[in-house]
MDTraj code that builds the backbone (N, CA, C; nanometers):
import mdtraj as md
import numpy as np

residues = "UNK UNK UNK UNK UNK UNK UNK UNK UNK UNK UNK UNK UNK UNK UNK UNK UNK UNK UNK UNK UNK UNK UNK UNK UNK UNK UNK UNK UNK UNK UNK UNK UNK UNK UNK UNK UNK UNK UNK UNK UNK UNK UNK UNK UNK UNK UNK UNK UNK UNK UNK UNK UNK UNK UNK UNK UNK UNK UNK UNK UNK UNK UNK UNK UNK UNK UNK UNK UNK UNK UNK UNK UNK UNK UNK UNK UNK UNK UNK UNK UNK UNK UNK UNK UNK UNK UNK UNK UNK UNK UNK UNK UNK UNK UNK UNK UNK UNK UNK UNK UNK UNK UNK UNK UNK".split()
xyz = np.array([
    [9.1459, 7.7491, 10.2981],
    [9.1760, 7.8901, 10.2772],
    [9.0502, 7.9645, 10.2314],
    [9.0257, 8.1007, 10.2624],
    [8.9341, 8.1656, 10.2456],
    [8.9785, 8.2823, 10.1363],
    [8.8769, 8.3506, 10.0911],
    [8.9246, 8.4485, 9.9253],
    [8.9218, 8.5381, 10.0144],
    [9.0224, 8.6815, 9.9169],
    [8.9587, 8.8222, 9.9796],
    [9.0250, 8.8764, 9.8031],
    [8.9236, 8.9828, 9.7529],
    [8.8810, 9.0491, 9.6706],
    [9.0204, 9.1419, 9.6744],
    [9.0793, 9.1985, 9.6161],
    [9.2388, 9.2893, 9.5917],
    [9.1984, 9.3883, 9.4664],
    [9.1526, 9.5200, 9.4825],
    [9.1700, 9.6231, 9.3433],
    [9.2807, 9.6760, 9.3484],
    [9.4035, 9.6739, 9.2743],
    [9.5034, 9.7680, 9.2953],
    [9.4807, 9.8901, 9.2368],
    [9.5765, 9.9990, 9.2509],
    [9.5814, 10.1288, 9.2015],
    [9.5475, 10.2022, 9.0165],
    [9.5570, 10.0364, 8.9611],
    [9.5170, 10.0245, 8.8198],
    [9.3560, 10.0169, 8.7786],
    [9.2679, 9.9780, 8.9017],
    [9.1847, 9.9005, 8.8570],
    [9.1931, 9.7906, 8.8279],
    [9.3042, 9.6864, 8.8444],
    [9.2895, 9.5349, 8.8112],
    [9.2270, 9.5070, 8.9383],
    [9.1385, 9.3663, 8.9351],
    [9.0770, 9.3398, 9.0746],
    [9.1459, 9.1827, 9.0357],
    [9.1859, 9.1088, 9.1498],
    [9.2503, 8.9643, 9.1824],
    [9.1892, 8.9262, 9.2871],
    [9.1449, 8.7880, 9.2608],
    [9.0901, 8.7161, 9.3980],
    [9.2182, 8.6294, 9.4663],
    [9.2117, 8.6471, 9.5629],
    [9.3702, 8.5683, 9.6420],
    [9.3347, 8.4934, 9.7529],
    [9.3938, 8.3996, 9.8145],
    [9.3785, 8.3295, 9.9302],
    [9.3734, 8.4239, 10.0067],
    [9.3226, 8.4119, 10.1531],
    [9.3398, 8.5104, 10.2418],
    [9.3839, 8.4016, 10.3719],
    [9.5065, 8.4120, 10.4247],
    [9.5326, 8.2853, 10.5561],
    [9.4979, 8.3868, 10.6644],
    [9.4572, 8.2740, 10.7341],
    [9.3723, 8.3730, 10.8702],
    [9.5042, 8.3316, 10.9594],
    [9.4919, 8.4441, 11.0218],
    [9.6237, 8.4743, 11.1396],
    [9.6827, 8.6159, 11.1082],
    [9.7182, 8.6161, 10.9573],
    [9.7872, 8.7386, 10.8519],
    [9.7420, 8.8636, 10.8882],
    [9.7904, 8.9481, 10.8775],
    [9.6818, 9.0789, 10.8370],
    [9.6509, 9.0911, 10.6980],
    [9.5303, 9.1819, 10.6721],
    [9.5011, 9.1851, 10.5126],
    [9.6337, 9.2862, 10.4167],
    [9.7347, 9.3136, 10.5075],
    [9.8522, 9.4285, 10.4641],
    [9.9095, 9.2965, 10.4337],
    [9.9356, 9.1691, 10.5136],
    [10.0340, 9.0530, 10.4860],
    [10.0104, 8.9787, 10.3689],
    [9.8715, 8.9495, 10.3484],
    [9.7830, 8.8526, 10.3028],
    [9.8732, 8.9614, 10.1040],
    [9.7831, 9.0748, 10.1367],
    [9.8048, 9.1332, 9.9963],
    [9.9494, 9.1853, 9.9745],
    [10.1133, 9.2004, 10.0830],
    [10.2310, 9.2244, 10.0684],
    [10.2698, 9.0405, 10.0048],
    [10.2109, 8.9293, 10.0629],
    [10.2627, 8.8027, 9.9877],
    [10.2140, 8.7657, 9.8775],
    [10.0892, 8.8649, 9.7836],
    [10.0774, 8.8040, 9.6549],
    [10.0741, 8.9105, 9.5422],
    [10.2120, 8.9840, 9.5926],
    [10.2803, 9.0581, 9.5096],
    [10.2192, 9.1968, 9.4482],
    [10.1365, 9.2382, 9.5473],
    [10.0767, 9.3932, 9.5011],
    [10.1781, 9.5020, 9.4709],
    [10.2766, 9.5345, 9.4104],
    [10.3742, 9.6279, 9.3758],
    [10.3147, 9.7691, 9.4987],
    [10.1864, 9.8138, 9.4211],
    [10.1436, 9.9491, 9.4970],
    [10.0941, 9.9416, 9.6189],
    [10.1241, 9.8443, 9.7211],
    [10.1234, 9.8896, 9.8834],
    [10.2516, 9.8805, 9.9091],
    [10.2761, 9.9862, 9.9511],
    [10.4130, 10.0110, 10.0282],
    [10.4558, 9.9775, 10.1252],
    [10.3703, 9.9731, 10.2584],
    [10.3773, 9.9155, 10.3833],
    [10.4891, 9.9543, 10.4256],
    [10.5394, 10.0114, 10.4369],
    [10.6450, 10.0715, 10.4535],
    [10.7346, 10.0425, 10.5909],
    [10.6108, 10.0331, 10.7454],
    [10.6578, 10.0731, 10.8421],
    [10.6047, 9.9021, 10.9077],
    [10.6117, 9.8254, 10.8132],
    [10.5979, 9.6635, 10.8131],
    [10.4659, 9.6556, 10.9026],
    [10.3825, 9.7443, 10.9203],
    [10.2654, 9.6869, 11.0304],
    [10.2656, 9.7327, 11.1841],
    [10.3003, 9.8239, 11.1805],
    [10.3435, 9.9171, 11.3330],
    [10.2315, 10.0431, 11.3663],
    [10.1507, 10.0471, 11.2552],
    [10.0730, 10.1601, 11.2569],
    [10.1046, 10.2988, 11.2508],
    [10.2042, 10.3041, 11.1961],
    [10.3184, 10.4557, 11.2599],
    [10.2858, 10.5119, 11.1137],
    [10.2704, 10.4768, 10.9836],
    [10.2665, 10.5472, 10.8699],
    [10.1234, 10.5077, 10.7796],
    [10.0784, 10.5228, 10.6830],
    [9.9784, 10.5602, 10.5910],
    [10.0018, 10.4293, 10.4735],
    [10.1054, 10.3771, 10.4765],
    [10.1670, 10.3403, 10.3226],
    [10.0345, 10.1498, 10.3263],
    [9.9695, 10.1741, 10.3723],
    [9.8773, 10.0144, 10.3520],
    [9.7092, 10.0511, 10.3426],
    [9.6961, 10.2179, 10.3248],
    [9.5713, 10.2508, 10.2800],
    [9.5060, 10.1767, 10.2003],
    [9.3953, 10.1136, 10.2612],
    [9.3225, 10.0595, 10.1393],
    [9.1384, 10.0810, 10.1625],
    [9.0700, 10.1295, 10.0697],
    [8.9553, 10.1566, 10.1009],
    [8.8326, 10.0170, 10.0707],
    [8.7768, 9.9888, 10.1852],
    [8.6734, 9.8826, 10.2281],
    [8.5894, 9.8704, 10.1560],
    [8.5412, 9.7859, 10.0655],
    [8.4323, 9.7649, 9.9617],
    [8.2628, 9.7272, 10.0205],
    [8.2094, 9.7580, 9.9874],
    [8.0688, 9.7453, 10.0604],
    [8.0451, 9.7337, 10.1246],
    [7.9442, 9.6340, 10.2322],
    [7.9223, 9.6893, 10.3620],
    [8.0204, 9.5795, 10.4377],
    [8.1305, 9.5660, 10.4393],
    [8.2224, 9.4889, 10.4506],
    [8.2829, 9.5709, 10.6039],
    [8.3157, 9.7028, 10.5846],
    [8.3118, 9.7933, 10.6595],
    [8.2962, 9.7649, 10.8519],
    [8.1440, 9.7538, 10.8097],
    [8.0857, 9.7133, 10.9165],
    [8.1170, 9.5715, 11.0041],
    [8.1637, 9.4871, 10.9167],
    [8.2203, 9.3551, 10.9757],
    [8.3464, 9.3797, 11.0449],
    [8.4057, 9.4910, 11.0460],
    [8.5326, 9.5138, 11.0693],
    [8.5646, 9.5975, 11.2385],
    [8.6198, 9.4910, 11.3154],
    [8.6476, 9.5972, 11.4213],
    [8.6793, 9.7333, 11.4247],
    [8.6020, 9.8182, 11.5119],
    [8.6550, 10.0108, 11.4806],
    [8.7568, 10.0362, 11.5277],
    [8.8209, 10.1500, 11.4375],
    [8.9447, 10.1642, 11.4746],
    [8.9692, 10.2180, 11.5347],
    [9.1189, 10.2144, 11.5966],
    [9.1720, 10.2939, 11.7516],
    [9.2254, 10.3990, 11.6814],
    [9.2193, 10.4633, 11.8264],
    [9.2764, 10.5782, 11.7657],
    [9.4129, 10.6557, 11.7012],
    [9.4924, 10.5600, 11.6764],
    [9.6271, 10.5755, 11.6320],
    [9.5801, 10.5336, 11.4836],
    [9.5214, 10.4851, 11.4705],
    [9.4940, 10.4302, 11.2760],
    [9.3849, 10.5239, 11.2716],
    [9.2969, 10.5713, 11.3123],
    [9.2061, 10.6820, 11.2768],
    [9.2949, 10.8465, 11.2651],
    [9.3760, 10.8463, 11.2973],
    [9.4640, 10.9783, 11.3437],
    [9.5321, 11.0084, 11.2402],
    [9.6344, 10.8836, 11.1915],
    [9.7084, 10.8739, 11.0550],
    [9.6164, 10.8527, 10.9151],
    [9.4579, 10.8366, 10.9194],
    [9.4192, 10.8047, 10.8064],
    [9.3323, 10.9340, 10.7765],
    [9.2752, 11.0117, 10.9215],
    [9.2246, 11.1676, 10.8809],
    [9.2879, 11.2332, 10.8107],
    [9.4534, 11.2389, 10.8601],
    [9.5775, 11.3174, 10.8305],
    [9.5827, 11.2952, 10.6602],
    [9.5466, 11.1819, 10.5520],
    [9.5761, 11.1127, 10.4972],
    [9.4601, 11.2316, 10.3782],
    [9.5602, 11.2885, 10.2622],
    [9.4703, 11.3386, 10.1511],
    [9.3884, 11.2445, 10.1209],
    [9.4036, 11.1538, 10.0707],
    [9.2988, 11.0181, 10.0479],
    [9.2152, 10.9577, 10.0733],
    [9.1627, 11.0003, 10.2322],
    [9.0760, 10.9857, 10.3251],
    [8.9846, 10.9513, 10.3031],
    [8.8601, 10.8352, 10.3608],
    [8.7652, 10.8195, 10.2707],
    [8.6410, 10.7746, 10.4134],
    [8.5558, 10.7807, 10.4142],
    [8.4624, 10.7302, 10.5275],
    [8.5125, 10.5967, 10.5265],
    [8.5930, 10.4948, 10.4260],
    [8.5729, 10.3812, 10.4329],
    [8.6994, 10.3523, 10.4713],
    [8.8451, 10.4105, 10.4609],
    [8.9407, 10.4080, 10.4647],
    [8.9616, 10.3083, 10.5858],
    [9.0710, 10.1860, 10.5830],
    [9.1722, 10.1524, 10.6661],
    [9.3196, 10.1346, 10.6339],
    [9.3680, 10.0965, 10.7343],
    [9.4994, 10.0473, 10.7569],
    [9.4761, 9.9011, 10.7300],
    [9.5348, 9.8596, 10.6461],
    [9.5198, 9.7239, 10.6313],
    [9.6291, 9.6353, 10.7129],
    [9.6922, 9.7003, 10.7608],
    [9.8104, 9.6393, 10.8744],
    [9.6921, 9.6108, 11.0061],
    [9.6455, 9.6655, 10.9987],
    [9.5219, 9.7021, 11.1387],
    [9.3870, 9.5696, 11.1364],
    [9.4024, 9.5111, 10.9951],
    [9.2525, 9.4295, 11.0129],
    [9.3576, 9.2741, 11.0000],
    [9.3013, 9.1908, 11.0911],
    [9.3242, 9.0857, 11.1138],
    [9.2674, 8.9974, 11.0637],
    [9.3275, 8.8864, 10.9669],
    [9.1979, 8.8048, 10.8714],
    [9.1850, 8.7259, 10.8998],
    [9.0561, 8.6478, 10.9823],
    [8.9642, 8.5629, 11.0367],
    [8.8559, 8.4847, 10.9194],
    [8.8610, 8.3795, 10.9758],
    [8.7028, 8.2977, 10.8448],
    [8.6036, 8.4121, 10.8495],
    [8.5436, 8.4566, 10.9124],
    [8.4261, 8.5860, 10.8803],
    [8.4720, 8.6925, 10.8072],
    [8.5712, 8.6889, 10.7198],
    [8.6277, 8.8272, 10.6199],
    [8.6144, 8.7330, 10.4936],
    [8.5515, 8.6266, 10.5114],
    [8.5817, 8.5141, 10.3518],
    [8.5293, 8.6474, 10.2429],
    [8.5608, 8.6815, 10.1398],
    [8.4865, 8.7449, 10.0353],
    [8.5551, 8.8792, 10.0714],
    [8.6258, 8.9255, 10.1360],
    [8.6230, 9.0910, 10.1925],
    [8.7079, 9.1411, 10.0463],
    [8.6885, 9.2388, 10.0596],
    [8.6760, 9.3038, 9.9083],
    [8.7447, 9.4397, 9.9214],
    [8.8746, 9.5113, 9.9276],
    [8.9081, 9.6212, 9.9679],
    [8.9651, 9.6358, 9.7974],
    [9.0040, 9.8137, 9.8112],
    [9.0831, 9.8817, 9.6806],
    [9.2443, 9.9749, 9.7555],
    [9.3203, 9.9370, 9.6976],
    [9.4426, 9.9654, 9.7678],
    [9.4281, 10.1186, 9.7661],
    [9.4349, 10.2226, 9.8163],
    [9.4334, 10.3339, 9.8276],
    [9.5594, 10.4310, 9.7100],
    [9.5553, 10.5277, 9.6518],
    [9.6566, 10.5980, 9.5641],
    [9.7484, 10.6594, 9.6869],
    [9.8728, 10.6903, 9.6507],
    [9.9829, 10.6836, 9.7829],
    [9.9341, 10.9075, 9.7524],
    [9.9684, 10.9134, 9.8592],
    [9.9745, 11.1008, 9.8865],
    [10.0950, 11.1209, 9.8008],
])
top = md.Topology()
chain = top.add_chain()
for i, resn in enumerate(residues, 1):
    res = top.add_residue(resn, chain, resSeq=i)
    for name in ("N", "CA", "C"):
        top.add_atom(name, md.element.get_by_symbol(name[0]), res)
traj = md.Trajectory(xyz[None], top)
């Protein structure tokens, strides 16, 4: 198993397994983050798995289509770094990835 870095909406930061196959919305909905909502289970249709990308981590990350870029402009919270964490797929090359769950609109 590989780590990925978790800040929730408090500022607590948790290091957690990350299983590759998951998305990073799955990875952080199975080790009990209260403040992602996920609402729309990973469909891309809503906002509720905002989480903003920690350093140049970013860049490791496939760009997004345009249905997760559309809902995250729309998004008060918006950030150059912003994703959908339903949207990133966790592979051995995310070992260390380091995101902050986004504050809900």
């Amino acid at each position: 198993m590989t780590k990925l870095t978790i800040t929730d909406t408090e500022g607590e930061t948790r290091e957690v397994e990350g299983e590759v196959g998951l998305t990073v919305m799955e990875i952080i909905r199975d080790n009990d983050f209260d403040d992602l909502a996920a609402i729309c289970g990973g469909c891309c249709s809503c906002c509720t798995c905002h989480v903003y990308v920690e350093g140049d981590w970013l860049e490791k990350l496939p760009p997004m289509e345009e249905d997760e870029r559309d809902l995250l402009e729309d998004n008060d919270n918006f950030q150059p770094n912003s994703r959908l964490s339903c949207q990133i797929e966790y592979d051995d090359s995310l070992n260390g990835l380091n995101v902050t769950i986004a504050p809900e609109e």
